[in-house]
Structure formats: structure tokens, C-alpha cells
N, C-alpha and C positions, 0 to 999 in steps of 0.2 A: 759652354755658353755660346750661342748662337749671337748673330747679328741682332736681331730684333732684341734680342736680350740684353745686351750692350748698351742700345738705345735707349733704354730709361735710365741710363744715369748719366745725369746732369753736366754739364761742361767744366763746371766747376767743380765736381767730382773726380772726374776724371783726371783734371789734373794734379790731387792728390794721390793719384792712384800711381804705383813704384813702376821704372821703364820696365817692358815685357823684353828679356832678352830675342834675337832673331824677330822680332813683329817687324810687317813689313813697312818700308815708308820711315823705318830708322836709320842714320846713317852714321850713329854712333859707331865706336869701336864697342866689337863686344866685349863682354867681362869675360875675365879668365876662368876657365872651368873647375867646377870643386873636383876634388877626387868622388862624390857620388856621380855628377853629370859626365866623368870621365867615364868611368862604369854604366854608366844609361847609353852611353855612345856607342859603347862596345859592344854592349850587346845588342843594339841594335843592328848594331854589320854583323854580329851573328845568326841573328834572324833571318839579314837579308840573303847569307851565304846556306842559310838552311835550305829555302824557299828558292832559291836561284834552279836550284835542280831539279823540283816539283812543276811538274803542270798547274797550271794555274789556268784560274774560268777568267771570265771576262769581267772588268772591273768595273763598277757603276764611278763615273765620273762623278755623281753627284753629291756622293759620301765621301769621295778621294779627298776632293777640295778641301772640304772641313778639319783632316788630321793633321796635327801643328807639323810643323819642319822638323827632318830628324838631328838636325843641330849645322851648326857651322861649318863646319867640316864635312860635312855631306858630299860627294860628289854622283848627282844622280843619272849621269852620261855616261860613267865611268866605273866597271863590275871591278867589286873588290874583293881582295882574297885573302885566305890567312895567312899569307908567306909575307905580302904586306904590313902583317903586325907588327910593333916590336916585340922582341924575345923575350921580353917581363911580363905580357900580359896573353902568351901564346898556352895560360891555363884552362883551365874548362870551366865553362859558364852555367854558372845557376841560372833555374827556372823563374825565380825573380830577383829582382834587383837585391842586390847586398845592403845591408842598414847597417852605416856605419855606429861605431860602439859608441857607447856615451856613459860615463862611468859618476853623474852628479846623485847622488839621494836627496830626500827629502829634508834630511839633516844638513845637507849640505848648501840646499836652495834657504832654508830660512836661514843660517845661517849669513848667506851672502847678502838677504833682504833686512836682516837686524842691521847689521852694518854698513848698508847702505842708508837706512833711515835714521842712521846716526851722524853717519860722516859727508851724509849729502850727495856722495859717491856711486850712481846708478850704472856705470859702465857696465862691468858684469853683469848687472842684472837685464841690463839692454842689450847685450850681446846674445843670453840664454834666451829671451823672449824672438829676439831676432830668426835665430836660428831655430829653434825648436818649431816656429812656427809657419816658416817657410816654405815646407813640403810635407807629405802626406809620409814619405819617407823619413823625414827629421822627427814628426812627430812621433811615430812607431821608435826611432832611435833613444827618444827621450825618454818615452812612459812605458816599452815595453820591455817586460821584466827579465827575458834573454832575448839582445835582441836579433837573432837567426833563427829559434824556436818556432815553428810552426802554429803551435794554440789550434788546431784547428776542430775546437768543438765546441758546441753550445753550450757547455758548463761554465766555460772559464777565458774570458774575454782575453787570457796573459798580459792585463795590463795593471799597473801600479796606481789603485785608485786611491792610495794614501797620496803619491805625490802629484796625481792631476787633482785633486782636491787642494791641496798645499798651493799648487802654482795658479789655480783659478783664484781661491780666496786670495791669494795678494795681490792679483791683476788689476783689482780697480782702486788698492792701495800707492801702486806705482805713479810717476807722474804723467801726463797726458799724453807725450810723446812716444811713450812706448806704448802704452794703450792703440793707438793709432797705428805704429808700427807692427803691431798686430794683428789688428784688422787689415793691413796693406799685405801680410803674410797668407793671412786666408785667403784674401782674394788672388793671388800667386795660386798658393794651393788648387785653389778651384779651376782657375783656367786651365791648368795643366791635366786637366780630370778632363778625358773625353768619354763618348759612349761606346760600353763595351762589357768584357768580363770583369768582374771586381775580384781583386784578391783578397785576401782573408784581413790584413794588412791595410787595403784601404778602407775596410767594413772600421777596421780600427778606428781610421784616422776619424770616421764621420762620429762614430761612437764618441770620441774624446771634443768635436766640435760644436757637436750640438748642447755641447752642458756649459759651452760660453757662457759666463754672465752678461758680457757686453750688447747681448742683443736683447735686454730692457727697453735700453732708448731706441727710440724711431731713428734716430741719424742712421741706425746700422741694418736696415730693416733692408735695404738694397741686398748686400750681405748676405743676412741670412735666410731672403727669400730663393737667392740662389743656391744656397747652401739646402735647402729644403727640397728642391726641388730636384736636385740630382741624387738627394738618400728617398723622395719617392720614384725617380725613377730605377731603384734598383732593383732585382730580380726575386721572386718569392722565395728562393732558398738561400738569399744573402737578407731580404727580410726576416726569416727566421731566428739566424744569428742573432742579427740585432734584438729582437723581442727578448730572447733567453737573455741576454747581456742586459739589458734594461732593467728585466725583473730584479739584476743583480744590486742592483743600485740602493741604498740604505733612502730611508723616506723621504727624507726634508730635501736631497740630491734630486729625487725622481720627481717630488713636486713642482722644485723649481722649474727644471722647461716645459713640464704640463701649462704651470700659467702663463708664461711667455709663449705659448703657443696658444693660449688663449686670447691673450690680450693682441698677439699678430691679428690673430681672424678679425679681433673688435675695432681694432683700429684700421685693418682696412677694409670693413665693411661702411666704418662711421667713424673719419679723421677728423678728427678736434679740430684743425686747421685744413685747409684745402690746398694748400702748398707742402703739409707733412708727407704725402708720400705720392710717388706718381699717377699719371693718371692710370682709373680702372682700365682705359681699355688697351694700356698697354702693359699691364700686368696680372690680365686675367687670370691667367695660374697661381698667382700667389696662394688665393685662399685653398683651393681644392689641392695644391701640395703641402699646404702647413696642415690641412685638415687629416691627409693622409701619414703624415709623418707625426701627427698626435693621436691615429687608430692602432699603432704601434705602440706607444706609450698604454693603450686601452687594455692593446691586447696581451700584454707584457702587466700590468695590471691585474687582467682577467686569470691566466696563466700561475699565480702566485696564490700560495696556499698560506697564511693569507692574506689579501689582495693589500697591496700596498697602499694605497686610498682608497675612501670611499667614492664606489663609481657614482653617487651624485656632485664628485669635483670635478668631472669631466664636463659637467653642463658648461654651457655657454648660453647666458641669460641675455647677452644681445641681441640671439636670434629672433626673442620673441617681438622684435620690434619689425621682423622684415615681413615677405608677404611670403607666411609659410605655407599656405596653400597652394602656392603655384609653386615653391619647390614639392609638396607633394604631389601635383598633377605634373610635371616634368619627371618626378620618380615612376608615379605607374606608368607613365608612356614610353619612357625609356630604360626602364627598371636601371640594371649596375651598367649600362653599357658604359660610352667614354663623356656623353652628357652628364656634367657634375651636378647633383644633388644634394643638400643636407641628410635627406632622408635614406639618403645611401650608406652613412655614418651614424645609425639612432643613437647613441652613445654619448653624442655633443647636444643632442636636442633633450633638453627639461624635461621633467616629468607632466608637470604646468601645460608647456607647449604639446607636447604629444596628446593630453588630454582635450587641447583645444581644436587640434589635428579631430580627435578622434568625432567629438562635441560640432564638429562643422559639416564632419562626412557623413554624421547620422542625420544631421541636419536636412543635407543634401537628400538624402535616402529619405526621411518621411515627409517630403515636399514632393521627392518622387511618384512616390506610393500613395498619396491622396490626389497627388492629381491624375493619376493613373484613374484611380477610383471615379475621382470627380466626371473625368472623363465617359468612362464607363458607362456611367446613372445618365449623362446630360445624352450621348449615343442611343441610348435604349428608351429617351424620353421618358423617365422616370423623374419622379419628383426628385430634387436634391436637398438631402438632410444635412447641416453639418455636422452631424454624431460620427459620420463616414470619415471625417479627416482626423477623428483618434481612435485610441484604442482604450472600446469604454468595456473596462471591467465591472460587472453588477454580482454581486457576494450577499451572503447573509451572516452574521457573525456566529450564530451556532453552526452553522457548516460552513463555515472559512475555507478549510481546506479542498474538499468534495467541491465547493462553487469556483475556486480559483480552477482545480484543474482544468475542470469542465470546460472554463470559458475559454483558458489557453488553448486546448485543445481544439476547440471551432474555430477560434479567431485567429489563428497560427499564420493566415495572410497576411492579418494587423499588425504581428508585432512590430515592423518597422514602423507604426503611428506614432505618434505623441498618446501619453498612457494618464488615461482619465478612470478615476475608482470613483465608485458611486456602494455605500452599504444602505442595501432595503430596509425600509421602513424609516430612515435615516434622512432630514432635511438637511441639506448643503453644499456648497458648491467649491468642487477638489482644486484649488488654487496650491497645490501642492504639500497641505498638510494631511488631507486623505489618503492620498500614494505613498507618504510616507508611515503611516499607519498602517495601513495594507502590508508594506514590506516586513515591516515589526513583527506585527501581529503574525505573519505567515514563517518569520524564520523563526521564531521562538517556539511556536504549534513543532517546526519540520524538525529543529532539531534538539528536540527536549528529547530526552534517554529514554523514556516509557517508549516513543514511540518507535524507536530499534533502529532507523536508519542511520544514525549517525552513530559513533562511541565518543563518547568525552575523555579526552587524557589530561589526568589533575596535571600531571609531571612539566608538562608542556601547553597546559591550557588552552589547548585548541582539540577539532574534531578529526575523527576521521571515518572512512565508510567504513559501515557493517558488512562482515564477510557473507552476512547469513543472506541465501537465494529467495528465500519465503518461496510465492508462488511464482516466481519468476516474472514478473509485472517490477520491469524498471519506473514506469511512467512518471513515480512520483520524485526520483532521479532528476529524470528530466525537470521535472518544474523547477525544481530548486537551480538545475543549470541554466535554466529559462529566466528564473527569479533576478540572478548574478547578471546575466547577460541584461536584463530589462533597467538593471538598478545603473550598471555603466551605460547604458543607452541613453538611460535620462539622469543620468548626474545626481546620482543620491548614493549613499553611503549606507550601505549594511554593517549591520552586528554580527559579524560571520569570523570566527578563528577557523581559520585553516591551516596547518603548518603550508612556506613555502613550495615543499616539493608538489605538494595539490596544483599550485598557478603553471610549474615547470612542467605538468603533465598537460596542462590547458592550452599549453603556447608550442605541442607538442602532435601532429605538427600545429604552426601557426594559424591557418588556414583550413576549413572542414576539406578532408578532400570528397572528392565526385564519388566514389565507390563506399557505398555506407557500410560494408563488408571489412572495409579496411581498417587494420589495429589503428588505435589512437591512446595517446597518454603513456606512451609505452617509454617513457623518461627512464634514461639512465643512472640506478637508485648507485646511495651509497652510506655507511654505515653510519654518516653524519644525518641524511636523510631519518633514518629509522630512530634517532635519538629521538627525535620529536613526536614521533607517531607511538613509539614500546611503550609500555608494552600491551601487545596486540592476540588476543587470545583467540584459536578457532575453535570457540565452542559455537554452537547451533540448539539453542532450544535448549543448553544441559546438557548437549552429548557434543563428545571429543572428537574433530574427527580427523583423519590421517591422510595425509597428500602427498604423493609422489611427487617433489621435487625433480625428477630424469625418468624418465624410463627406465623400469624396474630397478629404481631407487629406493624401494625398500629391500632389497639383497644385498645393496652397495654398503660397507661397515663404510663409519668416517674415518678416517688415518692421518696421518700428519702429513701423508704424501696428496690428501683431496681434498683439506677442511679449506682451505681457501676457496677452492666452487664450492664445496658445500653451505659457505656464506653467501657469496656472489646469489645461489641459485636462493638461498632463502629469505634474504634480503627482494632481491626479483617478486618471487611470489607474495609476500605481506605485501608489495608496494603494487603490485600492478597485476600477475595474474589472478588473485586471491579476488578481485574486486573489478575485474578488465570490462565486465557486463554494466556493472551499479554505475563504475567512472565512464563509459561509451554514453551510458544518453546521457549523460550529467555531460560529457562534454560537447555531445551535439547540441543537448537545451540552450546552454551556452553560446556557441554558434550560430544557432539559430537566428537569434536575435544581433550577435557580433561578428557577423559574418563582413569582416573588412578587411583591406591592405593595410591597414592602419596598424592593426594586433601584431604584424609583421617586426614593428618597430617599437614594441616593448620590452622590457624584462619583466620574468619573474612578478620579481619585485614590486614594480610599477604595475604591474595586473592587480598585485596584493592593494595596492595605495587606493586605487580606481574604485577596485572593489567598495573596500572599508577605510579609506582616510588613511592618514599616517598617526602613528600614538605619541609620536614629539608635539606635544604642548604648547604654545606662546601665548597667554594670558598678554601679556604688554601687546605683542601685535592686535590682540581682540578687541584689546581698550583702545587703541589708535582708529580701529576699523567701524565701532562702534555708532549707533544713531541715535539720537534722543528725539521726541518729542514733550516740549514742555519742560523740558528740564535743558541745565546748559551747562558743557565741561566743565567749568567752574563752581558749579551747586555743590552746598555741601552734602545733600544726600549723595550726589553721582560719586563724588569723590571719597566719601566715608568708604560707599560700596567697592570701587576700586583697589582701595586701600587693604580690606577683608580680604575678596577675591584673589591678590594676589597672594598674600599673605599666606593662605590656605595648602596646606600639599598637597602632592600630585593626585591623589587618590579625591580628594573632593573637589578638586578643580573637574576632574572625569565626570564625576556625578553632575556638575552644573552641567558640562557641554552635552551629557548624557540626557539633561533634563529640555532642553533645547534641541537638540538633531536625530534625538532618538540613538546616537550612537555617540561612543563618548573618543572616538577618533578624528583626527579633522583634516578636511576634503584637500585635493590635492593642491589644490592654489594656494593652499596655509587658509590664516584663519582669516586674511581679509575676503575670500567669498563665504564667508557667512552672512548671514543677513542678522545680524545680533542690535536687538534695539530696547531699548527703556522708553516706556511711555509714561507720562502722568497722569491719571484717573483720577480726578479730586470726584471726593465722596463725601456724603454725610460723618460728623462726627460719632456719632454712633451707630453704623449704618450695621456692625455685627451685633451691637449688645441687642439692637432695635430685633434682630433674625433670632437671636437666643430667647426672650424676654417673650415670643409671639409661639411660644412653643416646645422651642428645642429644648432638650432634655438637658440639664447640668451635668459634663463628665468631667471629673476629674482625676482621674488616676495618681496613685499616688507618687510614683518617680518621679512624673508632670509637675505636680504639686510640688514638690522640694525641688525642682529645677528650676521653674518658669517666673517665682515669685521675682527674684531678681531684676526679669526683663521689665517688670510692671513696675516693680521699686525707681527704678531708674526717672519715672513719671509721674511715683506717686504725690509729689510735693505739688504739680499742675493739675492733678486733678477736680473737678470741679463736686460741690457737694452734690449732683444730681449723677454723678458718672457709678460706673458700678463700682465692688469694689476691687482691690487687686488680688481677691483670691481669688472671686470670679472672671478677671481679665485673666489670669492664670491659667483658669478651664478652659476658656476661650482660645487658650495657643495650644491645647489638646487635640483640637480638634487638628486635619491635616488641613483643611480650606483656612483655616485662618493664618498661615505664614505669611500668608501677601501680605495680610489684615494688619499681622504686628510691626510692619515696616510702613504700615500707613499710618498708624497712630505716633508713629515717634518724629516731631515737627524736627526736631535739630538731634538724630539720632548722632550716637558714639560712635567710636569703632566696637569699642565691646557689646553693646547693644545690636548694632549690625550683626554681629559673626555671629552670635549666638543664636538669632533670629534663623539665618543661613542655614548654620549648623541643624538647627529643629527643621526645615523648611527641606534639606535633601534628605533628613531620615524620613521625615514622616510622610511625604509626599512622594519620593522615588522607591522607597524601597518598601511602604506596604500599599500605592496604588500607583506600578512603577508605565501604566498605558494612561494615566489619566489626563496628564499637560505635555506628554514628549512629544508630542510632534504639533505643535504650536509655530505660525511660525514666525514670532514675535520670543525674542528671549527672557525677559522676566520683568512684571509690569510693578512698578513700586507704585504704591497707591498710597498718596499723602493725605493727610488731613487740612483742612481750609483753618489758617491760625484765627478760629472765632472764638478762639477761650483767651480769656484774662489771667495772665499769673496773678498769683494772690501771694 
């Protein structure tokens, strides 16, 4: 701990802080030395007697200063020699310091704690705290399970995490004064910690410090900001240790300092009080060491087969309040150098926030690229169109596909535009429900089974590419990478199943590189990868055909001494060379349009979400998020409807969001960026019988028929003698246009009235006219009736 370091803690701090034996400007008597500080002595003058003989370089004064005193007894005028020892300790000295024995268990600590909170009697228990927590060496004496044993491997931390769990959990049972005395112990600990090599043994001590409970409260944040800041600066193969040790940690253990190291960053990004913790500019390191000493917990996380939380508990949802942008222009300009970044840790940043990272840079880019354009036309004295500041797709619906390519293919300069669809012959203006018909209508054309590019696997319900070459024309590859990349460009959500390992092939590298020669998506598969995709047949046209796996791997027999590569190599081939051509423009098309540093600071995963939404559901949040015109939270229509909705399983809740977004996933902000709204439409009383009555032919079918009476029955006592009657109101919900119609005629519908309405309203309208209202972009209009009838 440096001077400036020192300096944020308070006067009144420090004077609870225990004397520093030898600190200078004391002129106490020192304390008597323990038999370990007697042992720290010694070998100290045997270091000094090593090095006495040695040529030695020239010494930088200005690190000299910094190393504490080598004790009381020091005499550094005066060369000492071993004849000088006494004759008890003229033995041979270990390479590190000796840990004296400590022979208390787990059994033996609760038991001292039962009877202490019996008989009021905390000595012992204040003595154990005392000491154990004193030194990095006591602590290693207390938890570590022999304590001269070396441990020195990543498997097995050699510490007793039954009895540091035992002595953490009664810590904030104890009374306050040992609490305190414990914290007065760490900060011991820690001054005595300089910069240099860590032994195996202090990796310990930090391991067993950082799972304090006590650093909840801000009082202790002094504390454990120093304590954080000396396990970041330790060396990457004493970081490693740590990581494996971490992994070892049972869950509810490894959460806890996850969130205390989240709640560190939050509070001192944005302190409840302005006097809770010092100021920023003299603790600038706090967050960039708490952040680094919780990408350890990440990557000890990541590391874990499997992962011990889920990595969206690693988000830190504070952040989206700061100006993330300028931490992402401080990352590309200085990428991982010693300038801290968030963006240098994606791991802490939301899925939310990175999507709005990404939604700002595209931003930026089609503000670029038109006014490049704009430029352009105004330079060459040309008239100026604003058609030029997007990217206007013009399509015919019998050649959808044929006209998309075409257009991408000329306008491949555009696509960084803002993306405008326009269907020939077709009156309307694409305020975004166009574009999202386009997307529909193109993925469903790309990856329907007739048309060969994709395979569908029931097992895992999702796609994957077809092995078959055809004529070796990737193009249409591409579009649909083009399609992916256009749909995150403009923030809309496809109906696309890909297994995960597709996104990992995508982010793979992150970045197109400059050499269009060079492999891509070349992800390193693995037999969990292939569950999702098998099973995967190379047939071609009907015929079987055979791949060499290796060079002249068809002579090679399998054996028990090569089926492992012989997995590895065939596992390789289904994933990436079998399809290396079909997956290369699928991931340039991609590219193409996603071509940012942003994609840098994704996962996988969070590719998958951008894509297609996420498939976790929250009906309550939709209802919170919800808009009405004409109607008001409190109406009983809205609230019948709510009542159903929620009511409904998961599988018809999909069908609504399906009927709405065209995709029945939802977008990554969750479901409050939806634009979901209920309108009122008052209509005539008979405004369908008036449409039936003028023409349209009477259908009734007969399932219709014995289902629908019910919904009519429920009104038929209001009905007036001029209305039709309920078998013909019956026909009327046959039809699929009339689902709106049955929620309009019902003044003070039920709940069962409602559902049932619902119920007929996503069969009969999603599922046999499932392009006809999806991409609306108003969510479902209840249309009431005006109360002009008289009950009778």
C-alpha cells in the first residue's frame, strides 16, 4: 500500500486502525516477538548472509525506500554472520517461512461458538479470530489442511473449505468487537504484503479473503478495495491458480463475492450518499481492480463444465446508466492497453447494453454512408433524392426470392442504409411493418426443406446446412447471411433455429478478416456441439458418398488405439469442413452488413438473442409495458383480456407474440420494447351480419357448429328481435376475419367468453392464414360494440 493509498482513509479511521509494529515516528516499546516473527528474522539474516557474497547490480533507490524494515533488531552498518547465531537455531532454513501448527477442527470451532453463545463467554472465540487473522501465514496455519505441504497444483487449493465456511458463517454471528478485530487483522495482513513473487501460500491467504462476508457493508469498502487491488495485481500464473480454485467453490459460495463485487462497482460508480465512500479522484482504481478480480470469478465460471452460474449473472445493470459510448470509443482507441474500459470486460456489460452499443454504431455508420452519398450527388450537381439515404428494396411477391437477391447484390454499397421494402403493385408506406414481412416471407421461402439449403432436425429443432455442392453457386448462402446481418442491423427479430455452434462459428473470427481466402467459422466442435445438429446424413441426390477423414484414411482400420481422432476428425468434418464453402458466404453475408468492433464483445449466445429474441416469456412485464387507446387499465374488457392471456400456457402465449412480431421470441430489451397496443374501434352493431346479409355465402362447418354456439349463448338473452340468430352468429365465428368481430360484440365479456374467443382467434387465423396480420405493428385491436341495445 503506497502513500497515496493511505491517504483516503479518513483520520478517523485510522485511528481505529491497530499500532504498525517498527512504523516510523513510534516511540513505543516494541512488542515481543512471536516465535513466527522470530523465524521471519532469521531468515532474513540468512538471505542477507547468502547475497553478501554475490555481486550485486546497482540498486534503484526508489523501490529501496518502499520495503518495510527488516525488524528491530536489524543492524544495517554492521555484517552478520552465522557464528553469531545462537546454537538452537544454527539449523537449515526453509525456502519459506515455517507455518506454525494449529491443531483446532471444525468440530472443535462450533463447538467453542455454542458455548460461547451460551455462557456469554467470547474469549476463545476472540482469541481464534484474532489470531488466525493476523497474517497471511496464520491464515494458511489455520485452514490449511497440512500445514508444511506444499498443494502446489491447480486441482486442489489444500485448504479446509468445510472449516473456512464454518468460521465465515459465524463471523457476523459473533459480537461487534471481534468483527472489527478482524478487519483490523486484514489490514495487518495487507500491509505486510509488498510487491513481488507470491508464494503458493499467499495465493492462499487471498483465496480464503476474498469470500469475507464483511465486505457487504460500505464501512469496509476501504478494505477490500485494497485487498482487490493487490490479488489484480498479481501475475498471470498465480492468476491461474486462482481461477482453478475458484471453479472449486460449491454455488451459493461462488455467488456470493460475484455480487459483492458487483454491488462494489455500483456503489462506487453511484453512492447513495456522497460521504459513503471517498472521493473518485482519489480512488480511481477501485473499479478497474474490482472489475478485474470479478473477470476471474468469469473465467473460473467459463472454465466449469458446467458453468457454475449463469453468465447473465455477471451483468452489471448500473452500467446502462453511464455514457457507454464513450467507454466504447476509449476501447477502440486504446483497445486492452493500461486505459480502463468496460468494453475491455464484455462479460459485465448486458446483453441490452451491448445491443444498444451495437444499435448506436450502426447508427453512426448509416448517418456516415448517406451523407457520404448526399455528398456525392450535391459534388457532381445532381439532383438530390432522399431515396439515396436508404436502402430501398423493390421485390414482387411471385419472385420474392430471385428479386431480393438481385437487389442485394446491386446495392451491396447500401447496406449500411436504414432498410426501406416496398412490394410492386403493392400501395404503402414501410413504417416497419413491410420489413418485417419481407424478413418472414424470405426466411420461410430460404428455409423450407423442398428447397435443399437447409436440413431440419426434429431431435433438436433447429436447421442446419446442407452438405449437397449443387452447382457450386453459394450466393443464396450469402443472402440469408446478409438477411441475419440486415435483421441485427435494424433491430428486428427473425424466426431462425440455429443450434448455438452456428453463432460460435459466426464470432469466429469475430471480425471478417482482409484476406477473403482465409478459413472462417473453423470453431472448435465437440461431441455436445453434434448432439444438436445428428443426425446428419451425406447423402447427395440419393447417392452415399465417402470422405476421407486424413489422408489415405480410407486404409487406416479404426482401433481402440485411434477411435478418439477418429471422432475428433469426424465430429471436425460434419461441423465445418463438410459445409466450410455454404458456411464462408453465409458468414461474409453476415459481415458484410455487421462488419463492427462491437461483434467483438459478444457471446455466442447473445448473437443467438440479437438474431431471434430470447424464448423466456413474461406476459406480466408485456402487461406493465402495454398501451391502450380508448380503453383504460382499469376497463373490464382490458382486464378480462389480461386475466385469459395470462392464464394461457406457454405454447399459446408464443402464438399471440407470434401473431404480433412475426416471431414468437422476444427482442433483447425483454418485452418492454415492444410496441404492444389495444385500440378501440367502435363499430356499428351489426357491422359483420350487415357484410354476411349483402352476399357472403353461409359457412358453417360442423365442429364450428357444436363449438361456437356457446360463445353466442352467452348473449343470447340481449339479443334484440331484429339481430340474427345464434346459429347464424355461430357461422359468423367460422369464418377467420371474424375473431376480432366476436370480442366486439361482447359489451361486458367473461373470462370464458374471452379465452374461447382467443382460443378460436390463434387457430384460425395463425395457423391456416399464418402471413396475414403478423407483422402488424399494433397488437390486437378489440373492437366493441357502441351499448345502443336495451336489455329486455
Amino acid at each position: 500500500m503506497d502513500g497515496d493509498d493511505l491517504g483516503s482513509v479518513t483520520s478517523r479511521e485510522r485511528d481505529k486502525l491497530p499500532p504498525i509494529s517498527g512504523a516510523p515516528g513510534r516511540k513505543a516499546k516494541p512488542p515481543l516477538p512471536t516465535p513466527g516473527s522470530l523465524i521471519n528474522t532469521l531468515h532474513h539474516r540468512q538471505l542477507q548472509l547468502r547475497d553478501a557474497d554475490m555481486p550485486t547490480a546497482p540498486l534503484d533507490l526508489k523501490h529501496v525506500c518502499e520495503l518495510p524494515p527488516i525488524g528491530s533488531l536489524a543492524r544495517p552498518k554492521q555484517r552478520a554472520t552465522i557464528d553469531t547465531l545462537p546454537p538452537e537455531v544454527k539449523a537449515p532454513f526453509p525456502c519459506d517461512p515455517v507455518i506454525p501448527l494449529r491443531t483446532k477442527t471444525t468440530k472443535d470451532f462450533l463447538k467453542e461458538m455454542e458455548r460461547a453463545a451460551l455462557l456469554g463467554d467470547w474469549r476463545e472465540v476472540r482469541d481464534f479470530y484474532l489470531t488466525t487473522f493476523d497474517s497471511f501465514i496464520e491464515l494458511n496455519a489455520a485452514f490449511k489442511r497440512e500445514a508444511n505441504a506444499s498443494f502446489d497444483t491447480t486441482e486442489d487449493s489444500g485448504l479446509d473449505a468445510k472449516f473456512v465456511n464454518a468460521v465465515y458463517d459465524s463471523l457476523l454471528q459473533t459480537p461487534q468487537d471481534i468483527q472489527k478485530s478482524v478487519l483490523k487483522g486484514i489490514i495487518n495482513s495487507l500491509l505486510r504484503e509488498w510487491k513481488g513473487p507470491r508464494t503458493k501460500d499467499d495465493l492462499r491467504a487471498y483465496f480464503i479473503l476474498v469470500q469475507n462476508p464483511q465486505y457487504s457493508s460500505t464501512s469496509t469498502y476501504v478494505i477490500y478495495a485494497h485487498l482487490l487491488r493487490q490479488m489484480a495485481a498479481l501475475s498471470e500464473a498465480d492468476h491461474h491458480f486462482l481461477v482453478h480454485w475458484l471453479k472449486k467453490l460449491p454455488g451459493q459460495r461462488f455467488r456470493q463475492p460475484v455480487e459483492r463485487l458487483l454491488q462494489f462497482i455500483s456503489t462506487r460508480l453511484f453512492p447513495a450518499e456522497p460521504d459513503e465512500v471517498p472521493p473518485a479522484s482519489k480512488c480511481s482504481w477501485w473499479i478497474p481492480s474490482a472489475t478485474k478480480v470479478l473477470a476471474l470469478f468469469n473465467a473460473a465460471n467459463s472454465v466449469s463444465s458446467p458453468p457454475v452460474m449463469p453468465f447473465a449473472d455477471f451483468y452489471n445493470l448500473t452500467l446502462e446508466h453511464i455514457d457507454f459510448m464513450e467507454e466504447y470509443r476509449t476501447w477502440q482507441h486504446y483497445g486492452n492497453s493500461s486505459r480502463f474500459s468496460f468494453c475491455q470486460f464484455p462479460f459485465i456489460l448486458s446483453a441490452a447494453l451491448k445491443k444498444a452499443i451495437i444499435q448506436k454504431d450502426s447508427e453512426q455508420q448509416m448517418i456516415s454512408r448517406a451523407r457520404q452519398s448526399l455528398v456525392s450527388k450535391v459534388s457532381r450537381r445532381q439532383r438530390v433524392d432522399m431515396n439515396l439515404l436508404f436502402l430501398n428494396i423493390r421485390v414482387r411477391r411471385a419472385q420474392l426470392l430471385a428479386d431480393s437477391l438481385d437487389e442485394l447484390s446491386r446495392k451491396r454499397c447500401d447496406l449500411k442504409k436504414k432498410l426501406r421494402v416496398t412490394f410492386v403493385g403493392e400501395a404503402g408506406l414501410d413504417m416497419g411493418g413491410l420489413t418485417k414481412e419481407w424478413f418472414l416471407l424470405l426466411v420461410r421461402r430460404i428455409f423450407h426443406e423442398d428447397y435443399g439449403m437447409f436440413t431440419y432436425i426434429k431431435e433438436s429443432r433447429c436447421h442446419w446446412f446442407s452438405g449437397w455442392k449443387g452447382d457450386n453457386n453459394y450466393s443464396e448462402f450469402q443472402l440469408i447471411g446478409t438477411l441475419m446481418g440486415l435483421a441485427v442491423y435494424n433491430s428486428i427479430a427473425l424466426d431462425i433455429h440455429f443450434p448455438l455452434y452456428c453463432y460460435r462459428k459466426l464470432l469466429t473470427p469475430p471480425t471478417d478478416p482482409c484476406d477473403q481466402n482465409a478459413l472462417v467459422g473453423m470453431a472448435t466442435a465437440t461431441l455436445d456441439d453434434m448432439r444438436q445438429i445428428m443426425p446428419v446424413s451425406q447423402e447427395e441426390l440419393g447417392v452415399v458418398k465417402l470422405y476421407n477423414l486424413k489422408p489415405g484414411g480410407d486404409k487406416i482400420p479404426v482401433t481402440k488405439h485411434n477411435r478418439k481422432e477418429y471422432v475428433q476428425l469426424y465430429v471436425d468434418f460434419l461441423l465445418n469442413k463438410s459445409i466450410s464453402k455454404q458456411f464462408a458466404a453465409f458468414y461474409h453475408g453476415f459481415h458484410s452488413v455487421c462488419a463492427s468492433d462491437a461483434l467483438m464483445l459478444l457471446r455466442p449466445e447473445e448473437v443467438e438473442m440479437l438474431v431471434c429474441g430470447s424464448p423466456q416469456l413474461d406476459m406480466s412485464a408485456l402487461q406493465k409495458a402495454a398501451h391502450y387507446k380508448g380503453y383504460g387499465k382499469s376497463d373490464a374488457t382490458i382486464r378480462t383480456f389480461w386475466d385469459v392471456v395470462l392464464s394461457f400456457p406457454v405454447d399459446l402465449q408464443k402464438k399471440l407474440l407470434h401473431f404480433v412480431t412475426g416471431s414468437d421470441r422476444v427482442p433483447v430489451g425483454g418485452m418492454a420494447d415492444l410496441n404492444f397496443k389495444i385500440s378501440r374501434l367502435d363499430a356499428p352493431t351489426d357491422w359483420y351480419e350487415r357484410r354476411q346479409y349483402e352476399g357472403s355465402p353461409c359457412r358453417t362447418p360442423v365442429s364450428t357448429r357444436s363449438a361456437c354456439p356457446r360463445i353466442a349463448a352467452g348473449r343470447s338473452s340481449n339479443i334484440s328481435s331484429s339481430s340474427p340468430s345464434p346459429t347464424r352468429r355461430a357461422s359468423a365465428l367460422s369464418d377467420p376475419d371474424a375473431s376480432a368481430w366476436a370480442l366486439a360484440t361482447l359489451a361486458s365479456p367473461s373470462a370464458l367468453v374471452v379465452q374461447q374467443t382467443i382460443l378460436l382467434f390463434l387457430n384460425k387465423i395463425i395457423l391456416k392464414h399464418p402471413n396475414k396480420l403478423a407483422c402488424r405493428s399494433t397488437a390486437v385491436f378489440l373492437k366493441e360494440q357502441r351499448r345502443v341495445r336495451r336489455c329486455r
